[in-house]
DSSP file (Angstrom, degrees, kcal/mol; ACC not computed):
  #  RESIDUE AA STRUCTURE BP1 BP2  ACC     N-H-->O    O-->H-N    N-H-->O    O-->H-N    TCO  KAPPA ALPHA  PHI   PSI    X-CA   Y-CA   Z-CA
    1    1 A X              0   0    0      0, 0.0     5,-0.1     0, 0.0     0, 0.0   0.000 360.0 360.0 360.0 122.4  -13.2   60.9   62.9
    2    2 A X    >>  -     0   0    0      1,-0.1     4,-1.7     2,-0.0     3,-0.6  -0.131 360.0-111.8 -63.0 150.6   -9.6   61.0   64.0
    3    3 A X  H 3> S+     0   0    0      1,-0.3     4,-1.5     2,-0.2     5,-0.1   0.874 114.2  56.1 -70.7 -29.2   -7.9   57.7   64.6
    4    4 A X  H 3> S+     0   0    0      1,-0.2     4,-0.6     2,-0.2    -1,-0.3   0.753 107.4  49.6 -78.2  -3.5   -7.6   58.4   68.5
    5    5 A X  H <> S+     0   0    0     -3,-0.6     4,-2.2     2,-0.2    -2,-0.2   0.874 105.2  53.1-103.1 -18.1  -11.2   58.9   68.8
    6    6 A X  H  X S+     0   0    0     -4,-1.7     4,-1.1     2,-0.2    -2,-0.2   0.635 109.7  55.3 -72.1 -24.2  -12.3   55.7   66.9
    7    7 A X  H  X S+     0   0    0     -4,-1.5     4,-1.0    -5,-0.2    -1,-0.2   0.709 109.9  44.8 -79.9 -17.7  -10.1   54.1   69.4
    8    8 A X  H  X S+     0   0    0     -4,-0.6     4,-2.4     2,-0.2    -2,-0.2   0.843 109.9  47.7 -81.3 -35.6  -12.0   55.6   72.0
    9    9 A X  H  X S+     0   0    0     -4,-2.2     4,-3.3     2,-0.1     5,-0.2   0.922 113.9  57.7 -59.6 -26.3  -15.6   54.9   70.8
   10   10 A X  H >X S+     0   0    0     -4,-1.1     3,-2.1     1,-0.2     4,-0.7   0.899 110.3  39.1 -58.7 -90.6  -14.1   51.2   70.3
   11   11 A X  H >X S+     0   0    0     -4,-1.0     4,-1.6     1,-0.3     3,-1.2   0.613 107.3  61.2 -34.5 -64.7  -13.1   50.9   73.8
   12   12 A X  H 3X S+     0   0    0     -4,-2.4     4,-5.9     1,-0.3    -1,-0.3   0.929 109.2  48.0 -45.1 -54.4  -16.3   52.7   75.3
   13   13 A X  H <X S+     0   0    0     -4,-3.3     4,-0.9    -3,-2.1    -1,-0.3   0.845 113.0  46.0 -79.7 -15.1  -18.7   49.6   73.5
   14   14 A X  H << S+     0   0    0     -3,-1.2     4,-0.4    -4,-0.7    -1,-0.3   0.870 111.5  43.4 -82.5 -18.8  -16.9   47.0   74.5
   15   15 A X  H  X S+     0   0    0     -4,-1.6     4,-2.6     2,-0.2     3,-0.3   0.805 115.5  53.5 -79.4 -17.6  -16.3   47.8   78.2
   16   16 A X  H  X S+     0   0    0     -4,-5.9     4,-2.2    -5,-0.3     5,-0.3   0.914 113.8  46.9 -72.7 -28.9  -20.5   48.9   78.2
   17   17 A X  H  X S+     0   0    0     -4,-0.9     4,-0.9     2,-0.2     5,-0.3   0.856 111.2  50.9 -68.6 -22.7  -20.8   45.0   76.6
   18   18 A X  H >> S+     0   0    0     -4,-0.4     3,-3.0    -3,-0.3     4,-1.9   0.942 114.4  42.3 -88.8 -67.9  -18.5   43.9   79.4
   19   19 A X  H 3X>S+     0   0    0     -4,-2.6     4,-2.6     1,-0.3     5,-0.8   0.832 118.5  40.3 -61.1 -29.1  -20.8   45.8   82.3
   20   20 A X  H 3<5S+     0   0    0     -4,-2.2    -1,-0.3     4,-0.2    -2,-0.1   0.792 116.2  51.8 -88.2   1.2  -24.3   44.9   81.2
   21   21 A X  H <<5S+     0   0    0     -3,-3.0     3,-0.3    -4,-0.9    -2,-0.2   0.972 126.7  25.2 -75.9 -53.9  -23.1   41.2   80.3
   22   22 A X  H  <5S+     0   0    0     -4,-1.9    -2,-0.2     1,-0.4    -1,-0.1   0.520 132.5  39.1 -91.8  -4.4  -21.5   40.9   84.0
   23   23 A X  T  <5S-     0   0    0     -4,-2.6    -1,-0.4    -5,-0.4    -3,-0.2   0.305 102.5-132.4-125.6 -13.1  -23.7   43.4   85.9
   24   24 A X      < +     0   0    0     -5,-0.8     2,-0.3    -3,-0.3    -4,-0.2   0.960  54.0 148.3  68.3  48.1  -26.8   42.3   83.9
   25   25 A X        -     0   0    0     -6,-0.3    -1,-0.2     1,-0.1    -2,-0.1  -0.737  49.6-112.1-104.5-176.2  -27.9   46.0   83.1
   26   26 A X        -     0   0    0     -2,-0.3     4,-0.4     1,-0.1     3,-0.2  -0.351  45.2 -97.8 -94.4 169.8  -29.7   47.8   80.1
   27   27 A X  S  > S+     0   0    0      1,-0.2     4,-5.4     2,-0.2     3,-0.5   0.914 117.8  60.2 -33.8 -68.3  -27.6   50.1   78.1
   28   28 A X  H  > S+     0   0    0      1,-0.3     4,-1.3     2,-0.2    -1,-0.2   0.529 106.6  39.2 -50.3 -24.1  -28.8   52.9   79.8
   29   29 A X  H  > S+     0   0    0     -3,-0.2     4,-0.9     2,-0.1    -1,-0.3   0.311 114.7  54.0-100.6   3.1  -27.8   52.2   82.9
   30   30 A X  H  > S+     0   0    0     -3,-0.5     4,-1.3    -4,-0.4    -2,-0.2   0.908 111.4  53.9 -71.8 -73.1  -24.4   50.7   81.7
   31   31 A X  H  X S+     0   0    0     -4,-5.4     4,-2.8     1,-0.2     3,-0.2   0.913 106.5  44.9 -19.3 -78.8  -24.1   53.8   80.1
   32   32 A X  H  X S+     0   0    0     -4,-1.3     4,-0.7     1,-0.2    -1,-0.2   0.955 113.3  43.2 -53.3 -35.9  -24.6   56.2   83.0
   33   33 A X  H  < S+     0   0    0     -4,-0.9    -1,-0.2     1,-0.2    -2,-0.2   0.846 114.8  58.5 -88.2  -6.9  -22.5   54.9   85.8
   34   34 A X  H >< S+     0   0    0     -4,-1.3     3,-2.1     1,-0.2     6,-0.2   0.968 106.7  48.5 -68.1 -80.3  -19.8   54.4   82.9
   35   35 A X  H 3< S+     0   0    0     -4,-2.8    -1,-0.2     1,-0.3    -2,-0.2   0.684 109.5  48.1 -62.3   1.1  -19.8   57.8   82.0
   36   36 A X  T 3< S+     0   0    0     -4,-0.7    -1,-0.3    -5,-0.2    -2,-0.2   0.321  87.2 110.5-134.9  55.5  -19.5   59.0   85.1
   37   37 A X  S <> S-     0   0    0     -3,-2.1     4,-1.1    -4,-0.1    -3,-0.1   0.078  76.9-122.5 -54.2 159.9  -16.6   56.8   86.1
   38   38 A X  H  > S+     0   0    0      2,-0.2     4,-2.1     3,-0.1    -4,-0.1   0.673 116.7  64.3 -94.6 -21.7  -13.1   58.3   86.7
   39   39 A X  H  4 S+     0   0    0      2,-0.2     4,-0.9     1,-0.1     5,-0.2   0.931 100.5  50.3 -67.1 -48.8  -12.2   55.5   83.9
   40   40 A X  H >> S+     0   0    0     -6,-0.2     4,-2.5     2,-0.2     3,-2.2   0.971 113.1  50.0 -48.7 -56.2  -14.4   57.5   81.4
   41   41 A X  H >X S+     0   0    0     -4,-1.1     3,-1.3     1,-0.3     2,-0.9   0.828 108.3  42.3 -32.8-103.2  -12.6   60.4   82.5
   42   42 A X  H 3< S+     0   0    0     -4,-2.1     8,-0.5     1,-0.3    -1,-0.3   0.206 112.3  63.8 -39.1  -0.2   -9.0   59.4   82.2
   43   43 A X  H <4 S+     0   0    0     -3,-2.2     6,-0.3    -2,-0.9    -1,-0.3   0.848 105.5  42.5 -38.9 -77.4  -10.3   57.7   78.7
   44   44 A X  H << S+     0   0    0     -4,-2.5     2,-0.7    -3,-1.3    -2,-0.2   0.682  98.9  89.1 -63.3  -7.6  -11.3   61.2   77.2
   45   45 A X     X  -     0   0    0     -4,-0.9     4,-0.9    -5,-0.4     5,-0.3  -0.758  63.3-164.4 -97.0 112.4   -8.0   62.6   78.6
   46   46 A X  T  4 S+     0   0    0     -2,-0.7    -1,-0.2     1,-0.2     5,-0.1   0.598  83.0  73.1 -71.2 -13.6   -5.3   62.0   75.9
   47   47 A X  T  4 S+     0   0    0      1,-0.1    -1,-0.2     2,-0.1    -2,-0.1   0.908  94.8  50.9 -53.6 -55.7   -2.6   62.6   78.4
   48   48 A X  T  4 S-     0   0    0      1,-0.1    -2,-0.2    -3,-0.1    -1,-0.1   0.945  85.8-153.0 -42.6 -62.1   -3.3   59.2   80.0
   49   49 A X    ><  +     0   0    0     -4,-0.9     3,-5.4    -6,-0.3     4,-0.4   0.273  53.1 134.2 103.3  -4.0   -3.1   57.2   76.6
   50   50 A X  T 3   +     0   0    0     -8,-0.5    -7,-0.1    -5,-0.3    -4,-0.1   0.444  58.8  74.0 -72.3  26.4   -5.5   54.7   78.4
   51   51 A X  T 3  S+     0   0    0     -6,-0.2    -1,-0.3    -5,-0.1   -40,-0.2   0.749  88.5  61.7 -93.5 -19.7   -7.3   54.9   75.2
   52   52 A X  S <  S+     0   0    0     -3,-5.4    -2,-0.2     2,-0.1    -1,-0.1   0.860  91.3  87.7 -69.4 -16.0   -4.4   52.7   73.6
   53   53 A X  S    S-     0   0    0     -4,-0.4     5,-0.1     1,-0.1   -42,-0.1  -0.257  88.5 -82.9-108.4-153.1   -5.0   50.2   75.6
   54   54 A X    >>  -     0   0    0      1,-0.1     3,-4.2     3,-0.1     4,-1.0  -0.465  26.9-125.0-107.8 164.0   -7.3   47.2   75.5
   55   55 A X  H 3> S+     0   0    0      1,-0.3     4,-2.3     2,-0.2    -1,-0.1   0.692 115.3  58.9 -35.2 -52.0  -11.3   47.1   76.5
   56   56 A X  H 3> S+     0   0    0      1,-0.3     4,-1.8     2,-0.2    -1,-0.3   0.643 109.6  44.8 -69.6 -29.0  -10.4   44.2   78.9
   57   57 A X  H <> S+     0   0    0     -3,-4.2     4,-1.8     2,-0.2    -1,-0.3   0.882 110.3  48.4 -73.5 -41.4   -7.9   46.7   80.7
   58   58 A X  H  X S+     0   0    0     -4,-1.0     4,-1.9     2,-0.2    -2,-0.2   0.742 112.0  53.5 -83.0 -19.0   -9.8   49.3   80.9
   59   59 A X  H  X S+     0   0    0     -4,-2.3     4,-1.4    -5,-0.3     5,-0.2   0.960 106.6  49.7 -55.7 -70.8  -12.7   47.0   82.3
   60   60 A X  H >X S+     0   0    0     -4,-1.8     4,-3.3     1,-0.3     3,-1.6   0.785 109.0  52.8 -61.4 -47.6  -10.8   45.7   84.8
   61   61 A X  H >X S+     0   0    0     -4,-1.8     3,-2.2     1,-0.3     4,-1.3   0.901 106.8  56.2 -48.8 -74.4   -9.7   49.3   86.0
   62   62 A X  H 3X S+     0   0    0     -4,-1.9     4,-1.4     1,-0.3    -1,-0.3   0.508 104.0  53.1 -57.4 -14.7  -13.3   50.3   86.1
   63   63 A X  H <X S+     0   0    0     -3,-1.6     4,-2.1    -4,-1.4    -1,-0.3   0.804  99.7  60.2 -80.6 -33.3  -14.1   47.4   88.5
   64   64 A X  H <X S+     0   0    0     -4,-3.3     4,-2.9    -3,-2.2     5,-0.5   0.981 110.4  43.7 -54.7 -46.8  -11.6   48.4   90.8
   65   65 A X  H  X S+     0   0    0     -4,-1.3     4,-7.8     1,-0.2     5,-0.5   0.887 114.0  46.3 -59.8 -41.8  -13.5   51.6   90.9
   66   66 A X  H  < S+     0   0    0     -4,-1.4    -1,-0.2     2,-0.2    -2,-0.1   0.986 118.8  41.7 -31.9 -87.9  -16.5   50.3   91.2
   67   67 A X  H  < S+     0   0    0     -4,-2.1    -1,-0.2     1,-0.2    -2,-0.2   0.812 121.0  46.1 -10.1 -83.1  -15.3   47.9   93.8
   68   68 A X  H  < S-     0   0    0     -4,-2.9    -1,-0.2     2,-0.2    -2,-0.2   0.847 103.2-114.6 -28.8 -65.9  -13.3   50.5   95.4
   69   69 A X  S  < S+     0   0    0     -4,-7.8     2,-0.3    -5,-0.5    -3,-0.1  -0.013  97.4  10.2 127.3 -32.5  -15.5   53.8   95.8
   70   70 A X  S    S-     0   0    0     -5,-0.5     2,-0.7    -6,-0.3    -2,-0.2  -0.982  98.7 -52.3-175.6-179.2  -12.5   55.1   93.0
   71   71 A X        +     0   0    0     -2,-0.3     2,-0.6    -3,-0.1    -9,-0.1  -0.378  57.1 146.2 -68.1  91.4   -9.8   54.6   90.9
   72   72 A X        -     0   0    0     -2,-0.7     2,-1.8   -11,-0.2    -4,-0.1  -0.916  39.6-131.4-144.6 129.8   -7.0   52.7   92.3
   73   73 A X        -     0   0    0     -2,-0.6     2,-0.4    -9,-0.1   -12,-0.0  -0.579  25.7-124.8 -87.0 119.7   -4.8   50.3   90.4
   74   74 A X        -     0   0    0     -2,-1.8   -10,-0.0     1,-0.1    -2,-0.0  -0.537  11.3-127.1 -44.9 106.2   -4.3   47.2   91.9
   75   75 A X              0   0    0     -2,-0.4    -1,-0.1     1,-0.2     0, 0.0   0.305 360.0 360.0 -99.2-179.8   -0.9   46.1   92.5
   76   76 A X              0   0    0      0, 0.0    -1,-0.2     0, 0.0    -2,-0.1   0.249 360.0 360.0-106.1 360.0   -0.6   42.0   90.7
């Protein structure tokens, strides 16, 4: 396993610990709507690079979508 893909599996189990803690769901449904998020997407996509950064980021992005309906970064 290449060092960018252990940074991806990394990522992936802590933002699925972050949805079922804060969305109170099983794996399995943590799992599906995660993978078929636009954040999963733009994870697998090495062009983004948002696999370097950290679970907590990529959470928060994935609640804007959620939130949202899609991916939109939120200004601070």
């Amino acid at each position: 396993m290449s060092d960018r893909d252990f940074l991806i599996e990394a990522n992936i189990q802590d933002v699925l610990k972050y949805i079922i803690t804060d969305f109170g769901l099983s794996i399995t449904e943590a799992m599906r709507r995660f993978y078929v998020s636009e954040v999963f997407a733009k994870l697998q996509d090495m062009d983004t690079g948002l696999y370097l950064e950290s679970p907590a980021y990529i959470y928060d992005l994935y609640q804007n979508e959620v939130k949202n309906g899609k991916l939109v970064q939120e200004e601070i």
